[in-house]
N, C-alpha and C positions, 0 to 999 in steps of 0.2 A: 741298642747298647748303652752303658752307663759308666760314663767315664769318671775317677774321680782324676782331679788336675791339682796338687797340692803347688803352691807357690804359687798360683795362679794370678795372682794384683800383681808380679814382677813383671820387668822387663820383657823376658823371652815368652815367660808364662801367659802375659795376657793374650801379647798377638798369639799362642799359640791355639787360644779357648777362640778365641776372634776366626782365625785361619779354620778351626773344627768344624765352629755352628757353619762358616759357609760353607765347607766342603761335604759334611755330612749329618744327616739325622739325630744327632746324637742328644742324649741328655748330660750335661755336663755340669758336677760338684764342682767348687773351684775350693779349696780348704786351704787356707792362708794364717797368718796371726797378725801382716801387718805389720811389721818391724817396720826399719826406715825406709828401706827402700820397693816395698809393698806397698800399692796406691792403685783404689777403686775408682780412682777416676779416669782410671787405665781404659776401666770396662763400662764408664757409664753408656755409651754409645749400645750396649745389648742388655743393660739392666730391666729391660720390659720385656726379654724373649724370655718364652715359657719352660724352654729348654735347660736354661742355666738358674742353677744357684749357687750362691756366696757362702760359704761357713766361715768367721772366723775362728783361728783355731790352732794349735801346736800338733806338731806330724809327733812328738812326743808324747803327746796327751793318749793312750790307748785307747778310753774309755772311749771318746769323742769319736776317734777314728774308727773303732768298733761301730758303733751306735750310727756313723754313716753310711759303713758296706754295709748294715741290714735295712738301713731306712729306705735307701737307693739303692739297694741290690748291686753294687759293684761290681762292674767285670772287668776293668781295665786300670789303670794308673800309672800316670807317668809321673814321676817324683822331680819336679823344679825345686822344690824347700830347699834352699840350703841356704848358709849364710856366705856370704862370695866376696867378699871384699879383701885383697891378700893385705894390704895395709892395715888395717882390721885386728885380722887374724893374727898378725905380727905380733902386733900390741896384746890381744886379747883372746889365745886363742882357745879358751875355754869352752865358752859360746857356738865357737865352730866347732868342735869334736861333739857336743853333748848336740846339736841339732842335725849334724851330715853325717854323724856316724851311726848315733843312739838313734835317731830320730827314722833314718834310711831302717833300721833295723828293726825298728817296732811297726814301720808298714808291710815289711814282709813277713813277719809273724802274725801280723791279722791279714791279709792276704791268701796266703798260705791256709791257714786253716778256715778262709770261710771260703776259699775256690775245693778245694782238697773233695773226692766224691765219697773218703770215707773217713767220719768227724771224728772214728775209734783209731783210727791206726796213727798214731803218733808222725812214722814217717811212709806215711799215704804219697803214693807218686804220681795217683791219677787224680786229676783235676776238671773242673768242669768246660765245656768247651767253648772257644772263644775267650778265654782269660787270656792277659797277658799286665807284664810288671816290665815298666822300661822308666830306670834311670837314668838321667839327663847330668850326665858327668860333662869332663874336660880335657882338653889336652893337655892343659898344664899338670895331670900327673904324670905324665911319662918326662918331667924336669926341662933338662935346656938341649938342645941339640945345636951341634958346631956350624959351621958355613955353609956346609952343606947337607944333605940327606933329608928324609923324611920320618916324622912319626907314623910307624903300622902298629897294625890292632893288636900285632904282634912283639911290637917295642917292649923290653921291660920296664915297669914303674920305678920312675926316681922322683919323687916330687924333691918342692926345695922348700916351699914355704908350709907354713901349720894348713894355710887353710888347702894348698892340693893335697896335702897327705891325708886330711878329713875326706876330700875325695876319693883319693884313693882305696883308703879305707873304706869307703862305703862300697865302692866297686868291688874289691873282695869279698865282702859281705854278700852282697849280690849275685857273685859267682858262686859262692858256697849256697845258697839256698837253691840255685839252680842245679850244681853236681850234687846235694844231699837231701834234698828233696825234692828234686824234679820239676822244682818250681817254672812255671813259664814265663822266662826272663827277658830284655835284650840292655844293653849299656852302651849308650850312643856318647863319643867325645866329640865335641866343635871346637872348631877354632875359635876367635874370637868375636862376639857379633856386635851389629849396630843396626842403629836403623832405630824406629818411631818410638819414642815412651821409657826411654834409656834413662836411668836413674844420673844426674847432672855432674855424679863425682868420679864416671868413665869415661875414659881423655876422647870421643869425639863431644860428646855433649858437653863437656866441660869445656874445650876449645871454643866452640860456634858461642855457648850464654858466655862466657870471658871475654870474645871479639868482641861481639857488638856489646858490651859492656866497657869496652877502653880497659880494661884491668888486663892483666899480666899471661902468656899463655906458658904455664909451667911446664916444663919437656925434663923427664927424669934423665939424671947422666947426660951424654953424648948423646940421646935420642936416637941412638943407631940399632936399639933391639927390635927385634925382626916378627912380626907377628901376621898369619895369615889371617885375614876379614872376610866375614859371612856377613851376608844379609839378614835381618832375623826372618824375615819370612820363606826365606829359603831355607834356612833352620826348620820351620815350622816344618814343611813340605818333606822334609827328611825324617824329621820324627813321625810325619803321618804315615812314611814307609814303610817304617822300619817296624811303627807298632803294628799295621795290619799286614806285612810281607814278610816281617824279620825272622828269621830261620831263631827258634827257643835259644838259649842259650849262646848266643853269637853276640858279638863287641863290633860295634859299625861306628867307624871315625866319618865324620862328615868338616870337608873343609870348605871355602869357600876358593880356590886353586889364587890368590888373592896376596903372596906374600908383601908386604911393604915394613919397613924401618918406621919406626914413632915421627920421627922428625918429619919424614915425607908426609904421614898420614894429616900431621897439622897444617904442611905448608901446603898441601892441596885444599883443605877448608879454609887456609887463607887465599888464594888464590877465588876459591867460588864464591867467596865473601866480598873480594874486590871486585867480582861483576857485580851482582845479584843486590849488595846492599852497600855500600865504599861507604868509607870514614869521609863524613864532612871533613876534615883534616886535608884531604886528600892524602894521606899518609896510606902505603899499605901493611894488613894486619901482620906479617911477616914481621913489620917492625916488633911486637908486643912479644915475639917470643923471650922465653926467659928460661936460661936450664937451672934445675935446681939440683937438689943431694940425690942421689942414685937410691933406692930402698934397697936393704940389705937383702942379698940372696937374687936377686934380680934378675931371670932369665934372660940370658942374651938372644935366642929364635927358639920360633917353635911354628912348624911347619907342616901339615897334613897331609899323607896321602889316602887321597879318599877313594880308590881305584876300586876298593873291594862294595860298598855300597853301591857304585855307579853299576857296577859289573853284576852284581846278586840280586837289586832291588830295581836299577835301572833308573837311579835319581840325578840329576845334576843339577848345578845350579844354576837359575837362569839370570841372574843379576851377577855384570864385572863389579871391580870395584870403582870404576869412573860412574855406573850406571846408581849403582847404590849410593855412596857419598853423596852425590847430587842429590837424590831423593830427600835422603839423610837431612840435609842442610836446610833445602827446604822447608823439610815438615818442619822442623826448627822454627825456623823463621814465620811460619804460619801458624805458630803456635807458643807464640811466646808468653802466652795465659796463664796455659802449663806450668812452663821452665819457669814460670813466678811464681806461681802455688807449690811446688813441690820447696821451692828455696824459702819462703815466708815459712815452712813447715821449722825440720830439723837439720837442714843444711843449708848454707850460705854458700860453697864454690870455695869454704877450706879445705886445705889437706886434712885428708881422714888418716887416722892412723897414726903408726909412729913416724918420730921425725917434722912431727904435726906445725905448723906456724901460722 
């Protein structure tokens, strides 16, 4: 099989080319462009396997992405590309609709017509076998949910910010190629993840490079919003389901069952920080927190029930959140080459975004 992986130098993206070559035979494109927070040095660790190649590249560029389903005969794709930062998006969110919206929509139009078994029929609904198209969306389109309950596959979409509603967007997009053209789809949302090679300006990696830096641990608002934690490689592991199990045309929420509040998720990374590496100070990093201005639109919980994946494909997740963090923090700390290279690049551990200081 011949996977292409666009977004692939990202965060979720690399461990997920990583999690592939082990798990399976495959040959795997990885088509990226590289923006900020895209970084090969995600993947240098399998740059000598035969299996993988790098294209730099825009999911918008047709020609390019053309010119790779015939070079590599593509049979599968899982769409990471997106621009993800809601701070970002706030600010700028131009960027994100022309890359999550336009961009999701010109890989299923070469998709589409190079799986398709007859290249005459406009809307041809047989395809070749073994194809499949799975977007790697989020929870945060389905907006904010109150104190209690759960996002289903069946919630309706409210995003809040520019950049869920480009997700969103793109997930109807997806639906529609799948009810009008048959196309072999699925659209997995996760909760939120963490874990190894986390771009510095998402609040656990930002926390752990701010601790052991003595600088300030910024907590938006009250730090009371409620957000459920995935591992990324349990992530991974769900996407490997879903692409080769997932019933065509079905929407599978994968959470990590993990809910925690902002404030708690820092003061447990200070807490493992006071064993593992203590401030010369003896002071502990708890002290460093700092709240700052709330970003506007700001979801207060958003909380996954994943019953229908566990139940259809038979995946769960095998890292808590005590189990993962820990990890989390570690590699961090074992890796703080990284966390300098990525920061010497185009980010320092400012605020991105509006509201920016």
């Amino acid at each position: 099989m011949n996977l292409l992986v666009t977004g692939g130098a990202g965060f979720i993206g690399s461990n997920f080319i990583k999690y592939m070559l082990k798990h399976h035979d495959y040959r795997i494109v990885n088509l990226d462009l590289l923006t900020y927070a895209g970084n090969l040095e995600n993947l240098e660790d399998i740059e000598g396997d035969a299996r993988y190649k790098h294209i730099k590249g825009d999911i918008c560029n047709r020609e390019l992405v053309e010119s790779i389903f015939r070079r590599f005969d593509i049979d599968m794709v899982v769409n990471f590309a997106a621009e993800s930062h809601v701070d970002r998006s706030i600010e700028d969110p131009e960027v994100f609709l022309r890359t999550n919206i336009m961009g999701t929509q010109a890989l299923l139009d070469i998709a589409k017509d190079f799986w398709k078994i007859d290249l005459f029929d406009k809307y041809c609904k047989e395809y070749k076998k073994g194809v499949k198209f799975v977007q790697v969306s989020t929870d945060e389109v389905y907006g904010s949910l109150g104190e209690t309950g759960l996002f289903k596959e069946t919630t309706c979409l409210n995003p809040n910010s520019p950049y869920s509603a480009s997700k969103a967007s793109a997930d109807m997009i997806v639906r529609a190629y799948s009810e009008t053209y048959g196309l072999p789809v699925n659209i997995t949302r996760c909760s939120n993840n963490y874990g190894p090679y986390q771009f510095p300006a998402k609040l656990i990696p930002l926390m752990i490079n701010n601790a052991i830096n003595d600088k300030p641990l910024p907590v938006y608002g009250d730090g009371k919003q409620v957000r459920d934690w995935l591992y990324v490689e349990d992530h991974c592991s769900a996407i490997d389901s879903v692409l080769h199990k997932g019933k065509p045309g079905e929407v599978y929420n994968i959470g990590g069952h993990n809910e925690k509040q902002n404030i708690e998720v820092v003061k447990t990374i200070c807490n493992i920080l006071d064993e593992l590496k203590p401030q010369a100070n003896g002071q502990k990093y708890e002290s460093l927190i700092k709240f700052v201005e709330d970003r506007p639109g700001h979801d207060l919980r958003y909380a996954i029930d994943a019953g229908k994946i566990e139940k259809d494909l038979g995946w769960k997740p095998l890292e808590t959140f005590e189990t993962g963090i820990r990890k989390t923090v570690e590699w961090y700390l074992n890796n703080l080459d990284w966390s300098r290279r990525v920061q010497d690049g185009s980010y320092q551990r400012e605020r991105l975004g509006v509201n920016a200081q």
